[in-house]
Backbone as a printed PyTorch tensor [residue, N CA C, xyz], in Angstrom:
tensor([[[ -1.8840,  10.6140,  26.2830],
         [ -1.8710,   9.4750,  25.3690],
         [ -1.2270,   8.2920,  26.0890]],

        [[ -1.8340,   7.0870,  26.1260],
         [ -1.2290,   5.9300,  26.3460],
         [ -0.1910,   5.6140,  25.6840]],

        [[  0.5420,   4.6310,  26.4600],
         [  1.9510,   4.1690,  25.8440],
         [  1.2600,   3.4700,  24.7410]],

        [[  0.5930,   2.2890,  24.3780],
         [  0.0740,   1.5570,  24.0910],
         [ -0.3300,   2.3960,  22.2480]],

        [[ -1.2950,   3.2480,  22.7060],
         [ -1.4180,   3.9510,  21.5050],
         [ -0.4140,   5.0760,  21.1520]],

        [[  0.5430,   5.3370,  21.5800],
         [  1.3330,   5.6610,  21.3890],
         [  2.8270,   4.9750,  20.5400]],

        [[  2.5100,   3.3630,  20.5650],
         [  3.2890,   2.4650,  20.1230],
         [  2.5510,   2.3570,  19.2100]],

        [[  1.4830,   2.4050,  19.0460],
         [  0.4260,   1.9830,  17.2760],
         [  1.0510,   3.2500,  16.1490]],

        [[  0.3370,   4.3970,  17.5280],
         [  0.5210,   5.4360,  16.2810],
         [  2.2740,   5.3790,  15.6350]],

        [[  3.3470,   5.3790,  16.5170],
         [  5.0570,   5.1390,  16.0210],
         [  4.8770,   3.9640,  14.6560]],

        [[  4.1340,   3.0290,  15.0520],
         [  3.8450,   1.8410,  13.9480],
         [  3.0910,   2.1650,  12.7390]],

        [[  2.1220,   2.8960,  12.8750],
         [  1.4880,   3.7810,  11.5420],
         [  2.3850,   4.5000,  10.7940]],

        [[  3.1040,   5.5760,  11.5240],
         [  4.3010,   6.3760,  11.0180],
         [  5.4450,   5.3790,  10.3560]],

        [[  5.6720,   4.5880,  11.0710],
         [  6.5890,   3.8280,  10.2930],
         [  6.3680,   2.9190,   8.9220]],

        [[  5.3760,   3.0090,   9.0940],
         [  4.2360,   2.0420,   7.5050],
         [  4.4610,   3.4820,   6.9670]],

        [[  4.4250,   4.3900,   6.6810],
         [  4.2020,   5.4750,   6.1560],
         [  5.0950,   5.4280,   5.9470]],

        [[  6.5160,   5.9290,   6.7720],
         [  7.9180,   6.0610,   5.6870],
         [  8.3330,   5.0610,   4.9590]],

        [[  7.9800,   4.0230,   5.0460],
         [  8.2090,   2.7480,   4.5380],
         [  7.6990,   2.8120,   2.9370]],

        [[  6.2630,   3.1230,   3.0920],
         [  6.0770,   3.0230,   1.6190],
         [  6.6540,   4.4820,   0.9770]],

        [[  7.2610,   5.2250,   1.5260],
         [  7.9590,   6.5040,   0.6780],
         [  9.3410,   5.5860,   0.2030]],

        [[  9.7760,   5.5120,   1.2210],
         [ 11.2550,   4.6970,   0.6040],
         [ 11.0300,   3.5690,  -0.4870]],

        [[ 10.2080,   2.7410,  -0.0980],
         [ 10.4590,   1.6140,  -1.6210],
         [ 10.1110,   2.8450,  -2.7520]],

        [[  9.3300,   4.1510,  -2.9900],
         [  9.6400,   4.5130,  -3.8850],
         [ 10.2680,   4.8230,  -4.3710]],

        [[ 11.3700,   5.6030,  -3.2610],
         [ 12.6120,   6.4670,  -3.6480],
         [ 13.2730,   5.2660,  -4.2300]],

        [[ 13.1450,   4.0380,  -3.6570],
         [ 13.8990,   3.0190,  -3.9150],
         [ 13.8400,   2.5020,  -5.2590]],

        [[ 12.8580,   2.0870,  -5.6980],
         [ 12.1840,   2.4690,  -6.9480],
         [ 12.4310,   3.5250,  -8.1160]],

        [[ 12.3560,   4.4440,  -7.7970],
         [ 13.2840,   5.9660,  -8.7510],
         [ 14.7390,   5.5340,  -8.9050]],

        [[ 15.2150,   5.2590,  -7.7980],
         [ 16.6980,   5.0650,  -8.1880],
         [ 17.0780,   3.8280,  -8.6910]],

        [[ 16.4040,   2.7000,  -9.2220],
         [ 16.7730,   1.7240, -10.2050],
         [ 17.3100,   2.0830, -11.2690]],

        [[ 18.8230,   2.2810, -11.3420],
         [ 19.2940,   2.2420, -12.8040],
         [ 18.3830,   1.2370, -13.8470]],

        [[ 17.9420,   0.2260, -13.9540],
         [ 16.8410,  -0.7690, -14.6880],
         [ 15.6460,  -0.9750, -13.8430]],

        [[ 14.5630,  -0.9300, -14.5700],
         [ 13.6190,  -1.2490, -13.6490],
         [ 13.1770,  -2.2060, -14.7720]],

        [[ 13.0950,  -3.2710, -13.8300],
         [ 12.5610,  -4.8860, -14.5460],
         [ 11.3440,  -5.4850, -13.1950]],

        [[ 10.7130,  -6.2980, -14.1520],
         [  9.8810,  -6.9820, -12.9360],
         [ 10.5850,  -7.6960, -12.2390]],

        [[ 11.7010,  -8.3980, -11.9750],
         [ 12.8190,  -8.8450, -11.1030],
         [ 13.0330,  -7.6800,  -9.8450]],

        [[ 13.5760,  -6.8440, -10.6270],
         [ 13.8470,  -5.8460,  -8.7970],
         [ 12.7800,  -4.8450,  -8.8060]],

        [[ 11.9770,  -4.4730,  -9.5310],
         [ 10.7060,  -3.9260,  -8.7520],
         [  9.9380,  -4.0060,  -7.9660]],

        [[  9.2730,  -6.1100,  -8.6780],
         [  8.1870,  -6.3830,  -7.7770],
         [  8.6090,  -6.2500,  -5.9340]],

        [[  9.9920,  -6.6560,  -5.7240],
         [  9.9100,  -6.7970,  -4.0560],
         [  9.9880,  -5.6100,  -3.3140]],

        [[ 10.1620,  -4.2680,  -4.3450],
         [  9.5690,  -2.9070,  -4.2110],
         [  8.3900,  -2.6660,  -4.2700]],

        [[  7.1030,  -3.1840,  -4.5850],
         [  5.9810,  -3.1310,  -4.7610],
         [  5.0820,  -3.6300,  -3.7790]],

        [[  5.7060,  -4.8300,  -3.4880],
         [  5.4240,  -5.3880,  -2.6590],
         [  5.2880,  -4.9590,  -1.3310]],

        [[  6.4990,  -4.3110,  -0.8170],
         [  6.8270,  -3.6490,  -0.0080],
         [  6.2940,  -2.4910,   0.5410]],

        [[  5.9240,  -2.1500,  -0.7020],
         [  4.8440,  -1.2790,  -0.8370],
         [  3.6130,  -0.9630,  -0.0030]],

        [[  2.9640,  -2.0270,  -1.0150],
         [  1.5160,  -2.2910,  -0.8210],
         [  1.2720,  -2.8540,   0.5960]],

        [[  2.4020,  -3.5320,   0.9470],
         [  2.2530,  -3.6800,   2.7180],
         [  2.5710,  -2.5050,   3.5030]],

        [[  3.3160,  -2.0460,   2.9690],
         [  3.1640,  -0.7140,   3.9530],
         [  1.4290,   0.4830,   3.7850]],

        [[  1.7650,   0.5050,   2.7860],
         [  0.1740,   1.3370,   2.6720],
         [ -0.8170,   0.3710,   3.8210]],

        [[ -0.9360,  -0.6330,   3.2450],
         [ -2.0120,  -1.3160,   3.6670],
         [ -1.8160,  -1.5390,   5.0620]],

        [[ -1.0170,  -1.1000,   5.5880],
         [ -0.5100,  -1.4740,   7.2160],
         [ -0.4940,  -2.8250,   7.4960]],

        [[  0.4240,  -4.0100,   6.4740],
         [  0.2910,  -5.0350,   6.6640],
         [  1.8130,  -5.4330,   7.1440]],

        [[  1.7180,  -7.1580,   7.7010],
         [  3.1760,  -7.0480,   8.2480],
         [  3.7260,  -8.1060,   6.9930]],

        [[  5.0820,  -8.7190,   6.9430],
         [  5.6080,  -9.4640,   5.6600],
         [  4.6760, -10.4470,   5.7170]],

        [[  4.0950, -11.0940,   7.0190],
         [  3.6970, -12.9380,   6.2320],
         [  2.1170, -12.3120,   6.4390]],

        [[  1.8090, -11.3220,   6.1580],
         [  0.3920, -10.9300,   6.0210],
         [  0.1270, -10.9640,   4.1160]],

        [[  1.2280, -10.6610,   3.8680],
         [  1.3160, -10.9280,   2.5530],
         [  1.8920, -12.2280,   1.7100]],

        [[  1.2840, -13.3140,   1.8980],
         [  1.2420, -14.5700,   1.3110],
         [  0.1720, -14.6240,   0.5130]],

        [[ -0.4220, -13.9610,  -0.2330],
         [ -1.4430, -14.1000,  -0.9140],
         [ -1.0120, -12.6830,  -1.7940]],

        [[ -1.0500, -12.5630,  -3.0670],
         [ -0.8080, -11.5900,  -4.0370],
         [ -1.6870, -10.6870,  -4.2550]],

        [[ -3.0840, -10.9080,  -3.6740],
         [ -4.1590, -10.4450,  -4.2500],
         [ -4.5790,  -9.6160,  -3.4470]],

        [[ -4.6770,  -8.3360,  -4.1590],
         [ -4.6790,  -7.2770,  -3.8180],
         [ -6.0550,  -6.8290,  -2.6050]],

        [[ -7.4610,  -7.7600,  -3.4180],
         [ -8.6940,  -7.1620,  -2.5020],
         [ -8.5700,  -8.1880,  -1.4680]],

        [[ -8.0450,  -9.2570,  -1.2770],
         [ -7.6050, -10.2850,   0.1450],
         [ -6.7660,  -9.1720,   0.8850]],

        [[ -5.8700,  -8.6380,   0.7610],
         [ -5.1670,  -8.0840,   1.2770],
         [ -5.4790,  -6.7090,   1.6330]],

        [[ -6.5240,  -6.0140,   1.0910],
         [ -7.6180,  -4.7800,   1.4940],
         [ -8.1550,  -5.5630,   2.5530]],

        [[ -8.8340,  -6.4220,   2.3350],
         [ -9.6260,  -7.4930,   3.5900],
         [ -8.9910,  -7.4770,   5.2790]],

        [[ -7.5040,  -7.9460,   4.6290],
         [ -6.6230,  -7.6980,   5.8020],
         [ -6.8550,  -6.2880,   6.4390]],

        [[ -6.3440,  -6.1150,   5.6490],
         [ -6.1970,  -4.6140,   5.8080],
         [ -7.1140,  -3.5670,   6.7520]],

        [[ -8.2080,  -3.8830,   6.1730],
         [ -9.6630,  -3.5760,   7.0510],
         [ -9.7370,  -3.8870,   8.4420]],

        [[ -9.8150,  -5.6600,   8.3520],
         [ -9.4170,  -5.8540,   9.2710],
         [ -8.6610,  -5.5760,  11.1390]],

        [[ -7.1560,  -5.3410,   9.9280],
         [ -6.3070,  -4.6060,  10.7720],
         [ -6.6350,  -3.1510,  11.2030]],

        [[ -7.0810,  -2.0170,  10.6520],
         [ -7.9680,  -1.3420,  11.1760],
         [ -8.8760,  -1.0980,  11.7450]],

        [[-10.2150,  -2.1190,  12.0040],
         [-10.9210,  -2.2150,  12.7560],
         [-10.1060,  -2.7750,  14.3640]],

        [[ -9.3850,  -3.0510,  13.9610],
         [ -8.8410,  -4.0950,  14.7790],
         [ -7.7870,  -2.5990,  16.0290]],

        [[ -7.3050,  -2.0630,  15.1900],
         [ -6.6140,  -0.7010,  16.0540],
         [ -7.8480,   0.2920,  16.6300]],

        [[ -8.9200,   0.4020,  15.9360],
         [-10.0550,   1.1460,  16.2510],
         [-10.3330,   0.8960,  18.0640]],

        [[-10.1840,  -0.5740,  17.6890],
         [-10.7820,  -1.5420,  19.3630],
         [ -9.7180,  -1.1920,  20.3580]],

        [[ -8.3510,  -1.3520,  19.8090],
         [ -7.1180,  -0.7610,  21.0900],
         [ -7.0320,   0.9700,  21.3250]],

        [[ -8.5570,   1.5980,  20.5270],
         [ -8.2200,   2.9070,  21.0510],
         [ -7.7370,   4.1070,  20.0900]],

        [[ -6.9540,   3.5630,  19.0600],
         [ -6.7920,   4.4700,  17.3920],
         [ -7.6440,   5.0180,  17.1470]],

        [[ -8.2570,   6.3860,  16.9410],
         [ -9.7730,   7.0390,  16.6490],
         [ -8.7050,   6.8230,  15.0950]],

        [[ -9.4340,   6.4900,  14.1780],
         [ -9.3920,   6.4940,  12.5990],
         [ -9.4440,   7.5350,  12.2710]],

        [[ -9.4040,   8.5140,  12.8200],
         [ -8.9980,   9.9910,  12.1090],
         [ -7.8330,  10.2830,  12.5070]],

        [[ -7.3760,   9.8580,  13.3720],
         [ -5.4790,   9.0960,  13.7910],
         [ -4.7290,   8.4580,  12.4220]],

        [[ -5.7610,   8.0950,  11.7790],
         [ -4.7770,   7.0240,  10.6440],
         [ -4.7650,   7.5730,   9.3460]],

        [[ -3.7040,   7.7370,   8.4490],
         [ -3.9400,   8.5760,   6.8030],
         [ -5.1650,   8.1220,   6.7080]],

        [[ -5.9820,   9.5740,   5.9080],
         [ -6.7570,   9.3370,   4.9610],
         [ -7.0260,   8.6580,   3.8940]],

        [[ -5.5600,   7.8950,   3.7280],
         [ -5.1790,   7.5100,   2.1370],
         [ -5.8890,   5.9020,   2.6990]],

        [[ -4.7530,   5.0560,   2.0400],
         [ -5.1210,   3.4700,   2.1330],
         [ -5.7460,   2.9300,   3.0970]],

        [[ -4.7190,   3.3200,   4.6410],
         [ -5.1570,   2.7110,   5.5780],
         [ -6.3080,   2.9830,   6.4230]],

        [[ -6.9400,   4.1470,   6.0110],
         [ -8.2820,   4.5890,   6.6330],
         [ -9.6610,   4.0150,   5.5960]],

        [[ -9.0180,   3.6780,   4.4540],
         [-10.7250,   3.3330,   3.5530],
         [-11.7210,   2.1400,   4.3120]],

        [[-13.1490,   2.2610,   4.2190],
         [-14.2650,   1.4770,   4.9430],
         [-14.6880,   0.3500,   3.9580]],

        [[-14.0720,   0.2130,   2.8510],
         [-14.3110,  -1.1590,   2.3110],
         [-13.2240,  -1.4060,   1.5790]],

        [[-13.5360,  -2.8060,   1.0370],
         [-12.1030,  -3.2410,   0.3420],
         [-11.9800,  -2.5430,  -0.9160]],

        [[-12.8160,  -2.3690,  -1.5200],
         [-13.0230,  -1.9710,  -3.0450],
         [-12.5140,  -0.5220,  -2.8790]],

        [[-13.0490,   0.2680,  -2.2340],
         [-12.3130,   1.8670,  -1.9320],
         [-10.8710,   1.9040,  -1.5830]],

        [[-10.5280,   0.5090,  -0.7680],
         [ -8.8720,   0.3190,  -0.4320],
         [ -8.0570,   0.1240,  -1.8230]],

        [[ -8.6920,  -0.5160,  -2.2190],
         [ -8.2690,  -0.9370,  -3.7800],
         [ -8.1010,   0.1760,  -4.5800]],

        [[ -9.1100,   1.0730,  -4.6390],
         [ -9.0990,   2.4400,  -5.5610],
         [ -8.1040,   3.3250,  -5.0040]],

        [[ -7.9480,   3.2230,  -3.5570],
         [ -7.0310,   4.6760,  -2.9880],
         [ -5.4990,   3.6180,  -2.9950]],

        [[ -5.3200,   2.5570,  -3.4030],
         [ -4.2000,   2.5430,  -3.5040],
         [ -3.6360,   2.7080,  -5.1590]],

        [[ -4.5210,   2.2940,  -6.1080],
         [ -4.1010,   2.3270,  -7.3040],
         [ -4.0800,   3.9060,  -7.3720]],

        [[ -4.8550,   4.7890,  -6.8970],
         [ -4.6920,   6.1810,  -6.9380],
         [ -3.3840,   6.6170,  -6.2260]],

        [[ -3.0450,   5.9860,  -5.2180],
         [ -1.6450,   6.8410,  -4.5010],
         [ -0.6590,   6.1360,  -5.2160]],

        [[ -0.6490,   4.9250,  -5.8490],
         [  0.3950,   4.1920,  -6.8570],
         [  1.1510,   5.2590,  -8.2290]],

        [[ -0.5040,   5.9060,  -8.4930],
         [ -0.2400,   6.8920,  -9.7710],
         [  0.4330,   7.6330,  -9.3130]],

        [[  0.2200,   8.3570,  -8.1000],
         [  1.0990,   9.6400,  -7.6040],
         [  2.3070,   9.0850,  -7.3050]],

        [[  2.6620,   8.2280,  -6.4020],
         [  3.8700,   7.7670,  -6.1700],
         [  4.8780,   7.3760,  -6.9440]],

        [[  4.1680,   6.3360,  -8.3130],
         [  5.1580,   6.2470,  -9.2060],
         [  5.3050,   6.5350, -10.2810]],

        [[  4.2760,   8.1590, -10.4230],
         [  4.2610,   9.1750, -12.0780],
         [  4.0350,   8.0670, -12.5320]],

        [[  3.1060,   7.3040, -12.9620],
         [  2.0920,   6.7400, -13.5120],
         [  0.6430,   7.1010, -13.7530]],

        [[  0.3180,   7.1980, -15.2100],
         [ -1.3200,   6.9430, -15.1250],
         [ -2.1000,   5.4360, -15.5990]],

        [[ -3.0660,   5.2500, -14.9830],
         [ -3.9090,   4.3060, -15.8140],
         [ -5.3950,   4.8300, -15.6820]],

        [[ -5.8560,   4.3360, -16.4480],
         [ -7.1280,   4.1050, -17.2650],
         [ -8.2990,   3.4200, -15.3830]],

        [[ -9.3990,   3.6700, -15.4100],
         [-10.2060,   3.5450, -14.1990],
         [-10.0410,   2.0430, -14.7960]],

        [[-10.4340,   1.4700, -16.0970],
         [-10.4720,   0.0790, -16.4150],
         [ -8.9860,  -1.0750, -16.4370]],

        [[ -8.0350,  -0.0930, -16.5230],
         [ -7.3500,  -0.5570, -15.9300],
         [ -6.3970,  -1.2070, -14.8960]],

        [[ -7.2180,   0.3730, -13.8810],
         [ -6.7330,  -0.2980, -12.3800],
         [ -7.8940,  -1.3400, -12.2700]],

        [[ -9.3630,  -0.9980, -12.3820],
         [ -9.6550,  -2.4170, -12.1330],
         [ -9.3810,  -3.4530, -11.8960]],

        [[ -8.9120,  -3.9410, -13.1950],
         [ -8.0050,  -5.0420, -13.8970],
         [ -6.6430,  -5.7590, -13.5730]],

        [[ -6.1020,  -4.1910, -12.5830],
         [ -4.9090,  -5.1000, -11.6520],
         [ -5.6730,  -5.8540, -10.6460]],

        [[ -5.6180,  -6.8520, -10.2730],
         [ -5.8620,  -7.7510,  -9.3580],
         [ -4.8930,  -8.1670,  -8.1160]],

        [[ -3.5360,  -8.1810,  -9.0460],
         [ -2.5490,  -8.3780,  -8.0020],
         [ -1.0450,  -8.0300,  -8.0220]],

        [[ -0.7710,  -8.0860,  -7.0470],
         [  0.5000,  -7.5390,  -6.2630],
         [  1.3460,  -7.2490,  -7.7060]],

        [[  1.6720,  -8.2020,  -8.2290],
         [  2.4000,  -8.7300,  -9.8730],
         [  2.2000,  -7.7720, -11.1420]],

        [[  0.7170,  -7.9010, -11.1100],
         [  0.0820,  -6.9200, -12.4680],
         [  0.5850,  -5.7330, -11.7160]],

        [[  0.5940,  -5.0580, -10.1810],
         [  0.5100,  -3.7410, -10.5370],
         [  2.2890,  -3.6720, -10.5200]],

        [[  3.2100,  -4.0300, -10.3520],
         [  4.3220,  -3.8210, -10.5610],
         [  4.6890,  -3.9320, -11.8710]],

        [[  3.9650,  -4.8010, -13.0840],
         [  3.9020,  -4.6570, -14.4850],
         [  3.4250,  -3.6230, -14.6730]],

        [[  2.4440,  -3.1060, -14.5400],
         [  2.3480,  -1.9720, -15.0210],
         [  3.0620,  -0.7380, -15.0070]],

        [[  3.4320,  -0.7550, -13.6660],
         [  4.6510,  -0.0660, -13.0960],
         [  5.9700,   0.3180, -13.8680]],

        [[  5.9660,  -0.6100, -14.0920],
         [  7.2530,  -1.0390, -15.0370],
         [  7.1090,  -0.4890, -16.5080]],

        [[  5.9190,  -1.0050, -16.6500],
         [  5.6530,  -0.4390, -18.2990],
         [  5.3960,   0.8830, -18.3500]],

        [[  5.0130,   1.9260, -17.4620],
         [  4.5270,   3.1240, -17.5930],
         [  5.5030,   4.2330, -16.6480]],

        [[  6.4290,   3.8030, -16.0610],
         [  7.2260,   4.8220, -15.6590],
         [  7.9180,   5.1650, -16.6340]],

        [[  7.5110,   6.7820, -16.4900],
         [  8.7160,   7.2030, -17.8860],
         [  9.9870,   8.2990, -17.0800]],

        [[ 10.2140,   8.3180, -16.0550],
         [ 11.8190,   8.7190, -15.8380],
         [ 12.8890,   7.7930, -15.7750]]])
């Protein structure tokens, strides 16, 4: 293995523990308000998405699948075979499937359910930390 891809893959792994911790981080809110959630959510969704902080200036969730894609095609070219990368977020082939496998690993991550019409309906970064908020029951 190259150093090179060897520094991607350490960088994948680290997007990965990243979005475990804002959850743990998340569980352990004595209050969970949209005030200290969202920059848990946030945090989040950039890590799944293998995005970096000012990749996220835009709230919206399928812009940020876009990225996202992007940024995967983009590791494909330095040599990452995509079966190197989770199955989950950061491996999906369109934005709309990025969108679905994250509102799906959201449910698992934060014992949440919603409705297929509801994840729809999140659009962005904001709504899904409202919801978040409204539907965690520990």
């Amino acid at each position: 293995m190259t150093e090179e891809r060897k520094r991607i893959l350490d960088r994948i792994k680290k997007y990965q523990m990243g979005a475990a911790r804002w959850v743990r981080e998340f569980k352990e809110l004595p209050e969970k308000t949209i005030d200290n959630v969202y920059p848990l959510i946030e945090h989040y969704v950039r890590d799944k998405f293998l995005l970096r902080q000012n990749d996220c200036v835009d709230g919206d969730l399928l812009v940020l699948a876009d990225i996202s894609i992007r940024r995967t095609l983009k590791l494909r070219k330095e040599g990452v075979d995509i079966g190197d990368i989770s199955a989950g977020c950061s491996g999906a082939s369109s934005v709309i499937a990025k969108k679905v496998l994250l509102m799906k690993a959201a449910q698992e991550d934060f014992d949440i359910s919603l409705t297929a019409e509801e994840s729809a309906a999140i659009r962005t970064i904001e709504e899904l930390a409202q919801f978040i908020v409204m539907r965690y029951k520990r």
